[in-house]
N, C-alpha and C positions, 0 to 999 in steps of 0.2 A: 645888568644886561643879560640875556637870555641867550648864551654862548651855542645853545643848542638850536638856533632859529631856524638854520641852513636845512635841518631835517623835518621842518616842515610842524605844523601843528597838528599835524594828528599822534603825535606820540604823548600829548599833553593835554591837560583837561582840568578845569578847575577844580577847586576842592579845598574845604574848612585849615586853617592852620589848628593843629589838634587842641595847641593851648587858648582857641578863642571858639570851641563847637558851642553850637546854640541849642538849646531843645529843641526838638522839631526838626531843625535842619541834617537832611541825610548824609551818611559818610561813607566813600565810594573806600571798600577796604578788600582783605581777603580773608578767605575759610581757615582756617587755623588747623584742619584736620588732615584729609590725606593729601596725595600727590596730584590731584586733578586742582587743586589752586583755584576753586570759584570763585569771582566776585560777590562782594557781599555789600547790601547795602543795612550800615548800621545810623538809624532816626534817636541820636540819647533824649530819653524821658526826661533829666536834669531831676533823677532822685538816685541816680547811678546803675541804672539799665537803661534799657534799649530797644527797639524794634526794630528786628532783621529779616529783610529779605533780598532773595538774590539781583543780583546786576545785571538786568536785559545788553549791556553794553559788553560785557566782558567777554570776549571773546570764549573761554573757558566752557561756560555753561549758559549762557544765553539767557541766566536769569534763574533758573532751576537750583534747587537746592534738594541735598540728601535729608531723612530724618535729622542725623546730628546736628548739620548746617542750619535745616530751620529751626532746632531747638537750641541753637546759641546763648538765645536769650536769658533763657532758664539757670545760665553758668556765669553769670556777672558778679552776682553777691558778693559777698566780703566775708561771709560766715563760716569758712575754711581756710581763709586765705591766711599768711606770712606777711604780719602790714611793720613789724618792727625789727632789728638785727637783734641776734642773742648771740654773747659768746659762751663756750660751757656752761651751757644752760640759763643765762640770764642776759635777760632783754640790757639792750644798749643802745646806745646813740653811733652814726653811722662811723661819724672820728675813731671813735675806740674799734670797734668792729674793721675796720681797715687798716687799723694801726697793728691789729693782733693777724690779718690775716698774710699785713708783707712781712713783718717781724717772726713768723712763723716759717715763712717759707724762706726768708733769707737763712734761717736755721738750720733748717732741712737741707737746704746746698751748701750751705758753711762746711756741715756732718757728712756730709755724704755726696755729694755734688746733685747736677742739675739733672740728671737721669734720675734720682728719687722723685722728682716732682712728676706728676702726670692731672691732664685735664679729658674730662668725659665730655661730650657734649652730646648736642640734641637735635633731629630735624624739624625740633619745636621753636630752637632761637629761628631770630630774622640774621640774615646774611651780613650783618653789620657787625650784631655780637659775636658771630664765627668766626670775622673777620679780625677784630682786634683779640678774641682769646688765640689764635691760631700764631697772630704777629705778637704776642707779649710772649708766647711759649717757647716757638721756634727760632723768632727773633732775636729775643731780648735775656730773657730766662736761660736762656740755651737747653732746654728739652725738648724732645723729639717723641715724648710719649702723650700726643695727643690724637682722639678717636672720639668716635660720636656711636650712638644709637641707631646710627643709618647702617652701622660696618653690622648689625642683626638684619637689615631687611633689602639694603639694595647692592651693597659690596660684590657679589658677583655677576651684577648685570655691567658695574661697572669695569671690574677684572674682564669682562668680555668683549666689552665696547672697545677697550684699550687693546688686547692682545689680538684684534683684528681689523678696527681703525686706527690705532694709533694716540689714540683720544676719546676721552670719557664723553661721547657724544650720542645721543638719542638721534637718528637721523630720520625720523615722520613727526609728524602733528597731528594733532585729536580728529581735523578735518577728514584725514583718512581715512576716518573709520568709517564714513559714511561715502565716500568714495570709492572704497572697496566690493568688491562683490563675493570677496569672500573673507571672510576675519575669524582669526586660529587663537583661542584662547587658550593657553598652554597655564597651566598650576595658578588658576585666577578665578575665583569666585568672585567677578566684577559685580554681581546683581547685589551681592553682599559689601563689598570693600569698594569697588569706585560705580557707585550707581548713575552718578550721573552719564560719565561715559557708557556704561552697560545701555540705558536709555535713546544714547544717541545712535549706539548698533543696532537697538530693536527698533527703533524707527526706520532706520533705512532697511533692517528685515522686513517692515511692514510693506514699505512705499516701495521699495525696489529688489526684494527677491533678494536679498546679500544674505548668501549661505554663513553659517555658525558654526564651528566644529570647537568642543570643548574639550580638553583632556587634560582630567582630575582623577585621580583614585577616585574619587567620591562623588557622589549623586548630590550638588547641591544645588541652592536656588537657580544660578546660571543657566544648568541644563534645562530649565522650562522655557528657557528662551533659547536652545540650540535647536539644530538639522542633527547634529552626529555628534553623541560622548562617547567618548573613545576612556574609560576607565582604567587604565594602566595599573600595573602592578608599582608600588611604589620603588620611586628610584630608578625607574626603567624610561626616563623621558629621552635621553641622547639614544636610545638605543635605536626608538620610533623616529628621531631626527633622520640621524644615520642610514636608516631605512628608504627614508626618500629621499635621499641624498644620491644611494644607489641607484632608487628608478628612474629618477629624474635622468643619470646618466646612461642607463640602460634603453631608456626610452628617445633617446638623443632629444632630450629637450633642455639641453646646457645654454648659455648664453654665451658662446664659444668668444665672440667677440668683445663682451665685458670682460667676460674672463683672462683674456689674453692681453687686452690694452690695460686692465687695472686692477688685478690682484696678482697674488704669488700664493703658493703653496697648495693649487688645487690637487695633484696628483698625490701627493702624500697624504693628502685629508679624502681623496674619494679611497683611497687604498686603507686607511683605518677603518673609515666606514663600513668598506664588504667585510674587513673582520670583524667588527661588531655584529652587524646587520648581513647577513650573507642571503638569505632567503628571506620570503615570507612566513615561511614555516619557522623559521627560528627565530623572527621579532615576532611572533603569536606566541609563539612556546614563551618566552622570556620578557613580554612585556603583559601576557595574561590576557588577550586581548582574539575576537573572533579573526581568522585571519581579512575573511568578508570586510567589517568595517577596515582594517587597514589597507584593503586593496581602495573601499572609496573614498576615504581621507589622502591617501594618495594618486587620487584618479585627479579630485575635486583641484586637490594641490599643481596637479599638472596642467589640468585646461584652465585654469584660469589667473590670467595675466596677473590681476589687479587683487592681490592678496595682503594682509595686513598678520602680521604673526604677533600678538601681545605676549605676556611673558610676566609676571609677577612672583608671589613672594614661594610658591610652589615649587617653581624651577630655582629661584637665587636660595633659599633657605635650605643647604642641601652641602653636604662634605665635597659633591663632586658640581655645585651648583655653577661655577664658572664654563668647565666644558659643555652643559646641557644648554648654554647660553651661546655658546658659541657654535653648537648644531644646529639650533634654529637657524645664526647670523649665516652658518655656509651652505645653507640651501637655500638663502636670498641673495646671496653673494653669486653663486651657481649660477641662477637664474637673470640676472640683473635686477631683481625685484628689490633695488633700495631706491630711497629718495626721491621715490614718484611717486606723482599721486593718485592717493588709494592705494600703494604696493610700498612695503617694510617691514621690518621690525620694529618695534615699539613696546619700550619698557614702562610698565606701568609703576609709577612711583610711589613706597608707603606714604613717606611722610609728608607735609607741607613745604618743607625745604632742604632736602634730603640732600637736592640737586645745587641748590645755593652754597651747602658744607661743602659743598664738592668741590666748585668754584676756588671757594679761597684758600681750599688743603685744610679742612676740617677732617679726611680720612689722616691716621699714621705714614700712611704711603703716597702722600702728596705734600709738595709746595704748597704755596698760595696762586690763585690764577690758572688753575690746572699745571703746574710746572713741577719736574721732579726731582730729585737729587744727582744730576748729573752736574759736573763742573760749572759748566759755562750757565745752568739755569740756575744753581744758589749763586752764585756769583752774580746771578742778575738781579736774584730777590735780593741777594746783600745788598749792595748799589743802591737800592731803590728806597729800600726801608730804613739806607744809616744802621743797617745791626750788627751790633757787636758782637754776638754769642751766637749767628745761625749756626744750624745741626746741621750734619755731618750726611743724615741720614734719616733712616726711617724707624717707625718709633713703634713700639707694641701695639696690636690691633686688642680691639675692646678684651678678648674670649685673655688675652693672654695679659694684657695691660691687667685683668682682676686678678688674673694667675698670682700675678707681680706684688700686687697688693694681699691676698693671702700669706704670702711665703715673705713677704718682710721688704723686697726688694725695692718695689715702692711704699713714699715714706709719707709721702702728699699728694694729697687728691682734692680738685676742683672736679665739682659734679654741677654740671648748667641744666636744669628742665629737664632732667630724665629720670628715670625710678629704678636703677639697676640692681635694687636689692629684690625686684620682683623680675624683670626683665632677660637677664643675664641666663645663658646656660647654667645647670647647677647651681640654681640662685642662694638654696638656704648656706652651700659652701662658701660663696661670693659676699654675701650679707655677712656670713660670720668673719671674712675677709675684713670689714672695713672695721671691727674694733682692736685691729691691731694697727692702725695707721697711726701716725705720732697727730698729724693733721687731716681733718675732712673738711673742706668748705663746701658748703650746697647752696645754690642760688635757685629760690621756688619762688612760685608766688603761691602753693598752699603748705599750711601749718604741722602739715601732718601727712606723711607715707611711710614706707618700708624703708627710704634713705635718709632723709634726713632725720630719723629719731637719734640716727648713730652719728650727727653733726657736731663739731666742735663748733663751729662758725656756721649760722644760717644767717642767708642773707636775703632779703625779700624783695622779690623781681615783679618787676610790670607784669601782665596779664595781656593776654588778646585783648584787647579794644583799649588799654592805655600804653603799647607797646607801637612805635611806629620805627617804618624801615619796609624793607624790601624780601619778600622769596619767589624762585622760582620751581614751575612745576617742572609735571613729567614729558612736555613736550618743548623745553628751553624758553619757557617762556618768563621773563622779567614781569610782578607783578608789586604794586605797593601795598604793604600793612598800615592802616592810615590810625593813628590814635585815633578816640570819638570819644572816651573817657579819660576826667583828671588822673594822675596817679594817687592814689590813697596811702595816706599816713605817712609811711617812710619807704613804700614801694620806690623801688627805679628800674629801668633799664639794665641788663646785665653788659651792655659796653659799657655804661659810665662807671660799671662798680669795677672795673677791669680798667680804666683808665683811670681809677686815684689808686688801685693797688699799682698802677706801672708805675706813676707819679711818686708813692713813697716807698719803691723799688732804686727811682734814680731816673725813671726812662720819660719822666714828662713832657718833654720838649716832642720826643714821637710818637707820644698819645695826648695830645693836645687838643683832641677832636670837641667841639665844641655842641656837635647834633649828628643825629644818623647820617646825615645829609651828607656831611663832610667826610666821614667815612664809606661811604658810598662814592662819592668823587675820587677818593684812593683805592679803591678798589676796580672803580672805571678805569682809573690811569694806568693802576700796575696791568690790567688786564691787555694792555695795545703796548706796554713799555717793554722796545724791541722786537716788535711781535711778527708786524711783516708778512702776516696773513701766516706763520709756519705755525701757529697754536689757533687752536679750534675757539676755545674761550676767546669772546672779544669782545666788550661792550665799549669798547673806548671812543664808539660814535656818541656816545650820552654822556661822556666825560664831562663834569664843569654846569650838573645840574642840581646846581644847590640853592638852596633858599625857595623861593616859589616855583621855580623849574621843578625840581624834584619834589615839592609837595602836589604839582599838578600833572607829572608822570604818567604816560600812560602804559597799559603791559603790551609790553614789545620782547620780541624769539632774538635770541642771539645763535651767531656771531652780529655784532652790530658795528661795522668799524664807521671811522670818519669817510660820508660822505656817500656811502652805501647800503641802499635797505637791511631792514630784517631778514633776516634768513627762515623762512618759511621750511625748508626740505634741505638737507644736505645729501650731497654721495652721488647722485644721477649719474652724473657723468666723472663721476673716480674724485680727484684732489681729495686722499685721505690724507691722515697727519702723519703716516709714518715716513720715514726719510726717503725714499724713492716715491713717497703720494700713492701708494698702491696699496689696498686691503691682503690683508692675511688668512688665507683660510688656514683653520687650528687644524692640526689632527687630534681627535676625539681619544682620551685615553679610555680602555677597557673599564667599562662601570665595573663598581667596586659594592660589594653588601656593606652598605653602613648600617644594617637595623641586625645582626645577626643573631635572629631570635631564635630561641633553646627551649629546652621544656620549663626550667627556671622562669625564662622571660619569654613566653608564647607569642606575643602581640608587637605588632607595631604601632607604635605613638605616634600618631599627627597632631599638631598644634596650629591654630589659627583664631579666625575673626570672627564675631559675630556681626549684626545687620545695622544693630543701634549702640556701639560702643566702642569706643577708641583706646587704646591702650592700656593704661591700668587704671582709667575711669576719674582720675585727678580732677576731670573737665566733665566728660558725660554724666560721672555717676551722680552729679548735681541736680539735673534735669528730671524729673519723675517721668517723664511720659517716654524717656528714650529707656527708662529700667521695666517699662510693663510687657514689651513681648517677649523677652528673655529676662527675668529676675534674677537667676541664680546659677553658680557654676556647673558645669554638664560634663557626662561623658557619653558620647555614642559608638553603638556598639549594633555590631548586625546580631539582626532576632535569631539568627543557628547559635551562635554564639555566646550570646545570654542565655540559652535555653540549656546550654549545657554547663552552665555557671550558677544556673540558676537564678538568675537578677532579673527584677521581670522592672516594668515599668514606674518610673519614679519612686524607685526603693533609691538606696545608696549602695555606693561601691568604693573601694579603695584603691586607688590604680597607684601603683609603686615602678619603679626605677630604680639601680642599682645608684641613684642619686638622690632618689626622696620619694617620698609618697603626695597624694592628694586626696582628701573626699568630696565624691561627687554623686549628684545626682544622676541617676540611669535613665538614657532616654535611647530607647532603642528603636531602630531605623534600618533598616533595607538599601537607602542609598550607599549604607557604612559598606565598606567591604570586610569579607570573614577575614577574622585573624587581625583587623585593625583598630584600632580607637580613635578617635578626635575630641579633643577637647579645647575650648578656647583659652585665652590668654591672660583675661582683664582681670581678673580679681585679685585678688591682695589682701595682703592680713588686715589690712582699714574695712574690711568689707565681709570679709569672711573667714570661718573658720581652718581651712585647710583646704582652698583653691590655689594656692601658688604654683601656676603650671611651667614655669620657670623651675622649681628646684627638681623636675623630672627629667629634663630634659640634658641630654649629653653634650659632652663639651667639644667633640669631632668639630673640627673646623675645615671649610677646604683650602685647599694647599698653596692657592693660587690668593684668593680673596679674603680670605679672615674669617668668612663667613660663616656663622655655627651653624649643625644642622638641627633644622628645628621640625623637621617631618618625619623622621623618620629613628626614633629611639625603641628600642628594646624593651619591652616593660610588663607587667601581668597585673592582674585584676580579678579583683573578688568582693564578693558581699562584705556588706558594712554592716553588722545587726546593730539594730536599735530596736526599742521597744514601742516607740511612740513617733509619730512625724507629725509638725503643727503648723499652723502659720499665727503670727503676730501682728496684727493693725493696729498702730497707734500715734497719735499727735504729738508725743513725744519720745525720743530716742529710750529705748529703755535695754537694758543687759540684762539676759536669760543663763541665768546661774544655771549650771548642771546639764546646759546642753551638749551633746556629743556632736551636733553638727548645725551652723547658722549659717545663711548669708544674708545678707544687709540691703534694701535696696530705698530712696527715694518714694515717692509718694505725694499727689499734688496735697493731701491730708497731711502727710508730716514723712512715718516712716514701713516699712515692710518688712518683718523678718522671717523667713523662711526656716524651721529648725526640726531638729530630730533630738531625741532623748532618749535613756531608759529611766526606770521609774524612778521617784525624785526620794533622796533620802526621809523625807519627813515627810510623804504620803503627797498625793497631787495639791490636795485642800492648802494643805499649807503652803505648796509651790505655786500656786496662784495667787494667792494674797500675797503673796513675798512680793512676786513678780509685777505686776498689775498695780498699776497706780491709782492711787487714793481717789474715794467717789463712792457710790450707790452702785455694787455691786450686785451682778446677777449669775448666776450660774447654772450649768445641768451637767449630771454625770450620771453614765452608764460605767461603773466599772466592771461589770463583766462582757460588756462589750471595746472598751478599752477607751471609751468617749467621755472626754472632758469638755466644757463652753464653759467661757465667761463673757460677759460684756461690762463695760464701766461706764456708765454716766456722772458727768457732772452740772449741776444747774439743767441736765435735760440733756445736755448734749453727748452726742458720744465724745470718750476720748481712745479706749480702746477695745481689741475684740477680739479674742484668742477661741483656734482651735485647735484639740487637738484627739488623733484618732489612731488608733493600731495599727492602719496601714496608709499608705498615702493619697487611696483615693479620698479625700476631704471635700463639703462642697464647695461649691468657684467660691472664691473670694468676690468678685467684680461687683453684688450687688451690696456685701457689704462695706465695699468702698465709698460707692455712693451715698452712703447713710452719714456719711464725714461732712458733705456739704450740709445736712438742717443743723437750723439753729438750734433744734431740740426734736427728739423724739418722741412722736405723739405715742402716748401710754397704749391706745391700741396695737403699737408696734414692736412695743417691747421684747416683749418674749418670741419675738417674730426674729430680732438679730440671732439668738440662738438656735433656732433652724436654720437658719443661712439660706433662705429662700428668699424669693422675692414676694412681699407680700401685694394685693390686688390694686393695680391700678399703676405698678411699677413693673418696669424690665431690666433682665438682665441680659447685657448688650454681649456676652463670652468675654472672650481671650482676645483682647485687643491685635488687629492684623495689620492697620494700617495706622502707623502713630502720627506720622504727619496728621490725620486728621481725628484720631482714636476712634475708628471705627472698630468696634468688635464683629467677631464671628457668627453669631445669633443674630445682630443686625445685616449681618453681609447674607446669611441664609434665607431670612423672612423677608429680605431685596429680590435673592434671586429667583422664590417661588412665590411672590408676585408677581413674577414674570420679567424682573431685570435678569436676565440669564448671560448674561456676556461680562469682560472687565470692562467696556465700553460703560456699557449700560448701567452696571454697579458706579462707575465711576463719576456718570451723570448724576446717579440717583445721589449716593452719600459721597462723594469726593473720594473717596477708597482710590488710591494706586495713579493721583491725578499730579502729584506733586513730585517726589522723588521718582515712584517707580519701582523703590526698590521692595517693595510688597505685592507687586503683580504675580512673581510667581506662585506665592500660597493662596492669592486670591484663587488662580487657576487652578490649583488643587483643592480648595473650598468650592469652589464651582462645580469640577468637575466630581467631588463625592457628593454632592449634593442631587444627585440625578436628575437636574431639570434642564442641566447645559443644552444650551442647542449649539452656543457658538461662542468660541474664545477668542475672539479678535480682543 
């Protein structure tokens, strides 16, 4: 019986049971990648992939899918994955592997007790495996040192949500964004990180005139879709808060009457503010900023009602990133601008279920069900859960849980779906952390990263499309992950491998969970048990939807109690969570220099995303077509800046950190600001040679949220000589002995290596036959021009194609990619691959711009001076910028160098 009837059928919707999907038939699931939670529809082929495209139904994205999202497909294989358990080093059957991993840790609290054990987690599990690692640790285990990979990217939007509603709550929804007439993008490169939603703001920029104001240190894709960048001096965001915070009150345009019926603490938070922000002239001096633009970001700010303030990994990534969260929250607090529509805050979510960890007290500083360590709330989780061992308290946040694990203190570590040997502040410290642990267990579903090499116990977990269960995104929304593929070989689920470790702990009878389903039905329950409407979290109106209820779910916003819609919008009208129901305005402490650069360490480090790549590439770097418009790791630097360093374009450089160094490609840029760097995040020793932009980074945490800062470190940079720079195409994986710089990338052909050398012990001749695999070689060298070619045929075909040249300008690769698809190389072409031209009757299409459909650059020019001259018109023509969106903006800077633009609509 379908206990959920009373709420009606639209919360439910049919859909395959995972263990009977048929070919052909589609499966209503979700995106596995950031915090906007698209629906995805996955059709399995029944040879174990798929075809996906997005869900017109889901409320989320309407159907739309980013580059990653539509290249999903591309990341099914089995050819990396983790399909069997290994203990110290050798493959095992799952019994023994579970026998070793509770007999281990019963060890470890025998020695030492239950504070030695600690579990990492990921906003990659579903809400189910959060939910039983969270209840075997703090429950049962009695450990309190549990933390995810969320406490890196949204820890202080939620330390901010809390210290001024009471509860870790997002109070808008995506709808507002198009509602708005104005939307404030604060430390968020949406066109890059959440395209879909960037896409639903420049739509209503198009249709209705809704102003953009973006503020970034940095000139990135975003601003081609903004009214006003407001470029900030790094670390100066509460300063520019604070700012309007003042005018707003100078200007009498307070919400006197929100004010007074439902918060506290205005007078002490407008009174920090004037010490911050006292004039205009000293938020320009100190935010770096023309005073003009700040007069009309706060003109814009003022007249118009209907404002949306987003808020990402910019402002949360940041030593002091909790207060900067909370200057945005009390200028809509001020205003009464929450919880209406088109008018909030709105945290833009990294991960896919970021917000789900959150839920069951996946952060160290939460219960399960949003509840905290106050008496009467573990008294209630005790109760509920039968445990015998809950914590007392709160448990190490990630930066400090690894501390713990370097210095001895912790002895055991469960690691679920994360890579924190690349991830982590000060990663190569943290990495060499984990080989002093007595026990590592790691739960992957690929065979190979920067964490699990240092595994005592690996255990092999489902995958996206054989993982089913529940997350929700960045606007509360409840979303199902529906399997559409078998699990392969010895792959499972990471609750079930966590409920036979409870099971031969002693705790079977309260992890008896039989399917997701079931565990989601206790997580329903505990979320309304005692609740009484005094806790935000509440899904306990969907309580009791197991079996075919919960596999035809549909995504539904909580709070969801019995008997009461979804909650669309919270806050309007006040009932916040704190004990009086009244928000908090924070008083903003005095920003603080967290990058305190010297002659030593000149520059500021930023770290961030790129357009087509998700975290350390576990998932993407599989895909060939999301590796072609960024192959290789970067560093950007403004052209004053490099000119006095001397680095000119796509040489190399060394960017060091009183924590580590990096080699990186130099790609100089105008949007950078002087004195800054940015580099992204995703590479790894699987992929490169000395991209880990994790061991640069400092370990400053803020004070409030856990939260390491990731923008803003202390660091210098300098040339990298090498003698030679090359690229590598080939059909199979091959290792380049004696290079001083590689990175590794996919290929719809096979593989890419990007690399730099000096000259090879035993002369080039001989380092190319080493290197270069067997076949009907060709070759040409100039060596006193410092130019080597090879190419390789086999039976005709090519297999690989090496260039290499004295400095980096090389020709494009792109047309000698193409030559991967013939069967064979007609012999008039030959010697055609070693000029790397395209020879007559072929084109070379550039630098691919838009990967959704691989349109390159050269086809996007010889579009527009036929006279497609618009992103309209290119759009119609080659599909360029029709799908994500998130390639619009270089279109417009292709167009617009292109001097034929008449019109960029």
């Amino acid at each position: 019986m379908d206990s959920n009837a009373s709420h009606g059928p639209a919360l439910f919707a049919t859909a395959a049971s995972p263990d009977i999907v048929a070919p052909g038939v589609p499966v209503r699931t979700t995106c596995p990648y950031c915090g906007v939670g698209c629906g995805v529809l996955a059709t399995p082929d029944g040879r174990g992939g798929a075809t996906i495209s997005g869900d017109l139904a889901h409320p989320a994205n309407a159907g739309r899918l980013c580059s990653k999202g539509s290249a999903l497909g591309e990341t099914l294989g089995l050819e990396t994955r983790l399909l069997h358990p290994f203990v110290d080093g050798v493959q095992t059957n799952w019994a023994r592997a579970l026998d070793q991993v509770a007999k281990r840790l019963q060890a470890v609290r025998a020695a030492h007790g239950p504070g030695a054990i600690a579990f990492y987690l990921s906003g990659q599990l579903l809400t189910e495996d959060y939910y039983v690692a969270n209840k075997l640790a703090k429950g049962f285990i009695g450990t309190p040192h549990v933390d995810t990979n969320s406490r890196l990217c949204m820890a202080s939007s939620v330390a901010g949500h809390r210290r001024a509603f009471g509860a870790d709550v997002v109070p808008q929804c995506y709808d507002d964004l198009e509602l708005a007439d104005l939307v404030v993008l604060a430390g968020s490169n949406a066109a890059w990180c959440h395209p879909i939603l960037y896409q639903r703001i420049q739509t209503a920029r198009g249709e209705r005139g809704v102003r953009v104001v973006n503020i970034d240190p940095r000139r990135t894709a975003t601003c081609e879709g903004s009214d006003l960048h407001l470029p900030i001096r790094p670390g100066t965001d509460a300063i520019l808060w604070c700012g309007l915070l003042v005018r707003l009150a100078e200007r009498g345009l307070l919400d006197t009457l929100f004010i007074d019926a439902h918060t506290r603490g205005f007078s002490e938070a407008l009174g920090g503010a004037r010490t911050i922000a006292p004039t205009l002239e000293a938020i320009a001096t100190k935010c770096g900023l023309p005073r003009e633009d700040i007069e009309l970001f706060y003109e814009w700010f003022s007249a118009t009602p209907r404002v949306v303030s987003c808020y990402s990994q910019g402002v949360n990534q940041s030593a002091q990133g909790t207060d900067k969260v909370n200057a945005i929250i009390n200028c809509h607090l001020a205003t009464g601008r929450i919880g209406k529509p088109g008018s909030g805050p709105l945290s833009l979510t990294g991960q896919p279920n970021a917000m789900g960890g959150r839920e069951v007290g996946g952060l160290a500083n939460m219960l399960a069900a949003h509840m905290g360590f106050s008496e009467g709330e573990r008294d209630r989780v005790r109760r509920f859960w039968d445990a015998p061992n809950l914590v007392a308290g709160e448990g190490l946040k990630a930066v400090q849980m690894f501390e713990a694990v370097a210095e001895g203190r912790i002895k055991a570590l469960w690691v679920m779906g994360t890579n924190p040997a690349v991830s982590l502040p000060r990663a190569d410290a943290m990495r060499d952390g984990l080989a002093r642990l007595e026990l590592l267990v790691v739960s992957e579903n690929v065979a190979g990263n920067d964490t699990i090499r240092h595994a005592h116990v690996r255990l092999p977990a489902a995958a996206w499309g054989e993982k089913d269960g529940t997350v929700t995104n960045s606007e509360r929304r409840v979303s199902r992950q529906r399997a559409f593929l078998p699990l392969p070989a010895r792959a499972r689920p990471d609750w079930w491998m966590l409920c036979e470790v409870a099971r031969r702990l002693g705790y079977g009878e309260a992890f008896a969970y039989r399917s997701a389903a079931d565990i989601f039905d206790e997580h329903a329950r505990l979320s309304g048990f005692e609740n009484e409407g005094m806790r935000a979290f509440d899904i306990s109106g969907i309580a009791g939807a197991t079996g075919e209820a919960f596999q035809r779910l549909e995504p539904f916003q909580w709070p969801l109690r019995p008997g009461s819609p979804p909650a669309e919008r919270l806050f309007a009208d006040g009932g916040f969570f704190t004990e009086d129901r009244k928000a908090r305005f924070v008083t903003i402490a005095p920003p603080r220099v967290s990058a305190a650069v010297s002659a030593e360490w000149p520059f500021v480090l930023n770290t961030g995303r790129i357009r087509d790549q998700w975290h350390t590439m576990t998932r993407t770097g599989l895909s060939p077509r999301l590796a072609i418009h960024i192959a290789e790791p970067f560093v950007e630097i403004h052209p004053d800046d490099a000119a006095c360093l001397q680095l000119e374009q796509g040489t190399l450089a060394k960017v060091e950190t009183v924590d580590g160094s990096a080699v990186l490609r130099v790609l100089v840029n105008r949007g950078q600001q002087s004195g800054t760097l940015f580099v992204p995040i995703h590479w790894s020793a699987e992929n490169s040679s000395a991209g880990r932009i994790g061991a640069l980074v400092q370990p400053a945490t803020d004070p409030f949220s856990g939260q390491p800062e990731a923008k803003a470190t202390p660091a210098c940079i300098g040339r990298h000589p090498v003698g030679a720079f090359g690229f590598l195409l080939s059909r199979q994986p091959i290792q380049l002995g004696e290079a001083a710089y590689w990175a590794h990338a996919r290929a719809p052909f096979g593989h890419v290596v990007n690399f730099a050398l000096n000259e090879p012990r035993n002369g080039w001749t001989a380092w190319l036959r080493a290197t270069l695999p067997e076949g009907e070689h060709m070759s040409f060298q100039d060596a006193m021009a410092g130019t080597y070619r090879a190419a390789v045929l086999r039976a005709g075909r090519l297999e690989a194609v090496l260039f290499v040249g004295a400095d980096p300008k090389l020709p494009s690769p792109e047309w000698l990619k193409s030559r991967f698809a013939l069967a064979a190389i007609p012999a008039s072409e030959r010697r055609d691959l070693l000029a790397g031209t395209p020879v007559e009757g072929t084109t070379d299409d550039g630098p691919v711009v838009c990967v959704c459909f691989q349109v390159g650059a050269k086809r996007i020019e010889a579009a527009a001076a036929a006279g497609n001259c618009s992103v309209e018109k290119i759009g119609r023509q080659l599909g360029a910028g029709t799908n994500c969106g998130s390639c619009i903006p270089e279109l417009r800077r292709l167009l617009a160098s292109s001097g034929v633009v008449r019109d960029l609509a």
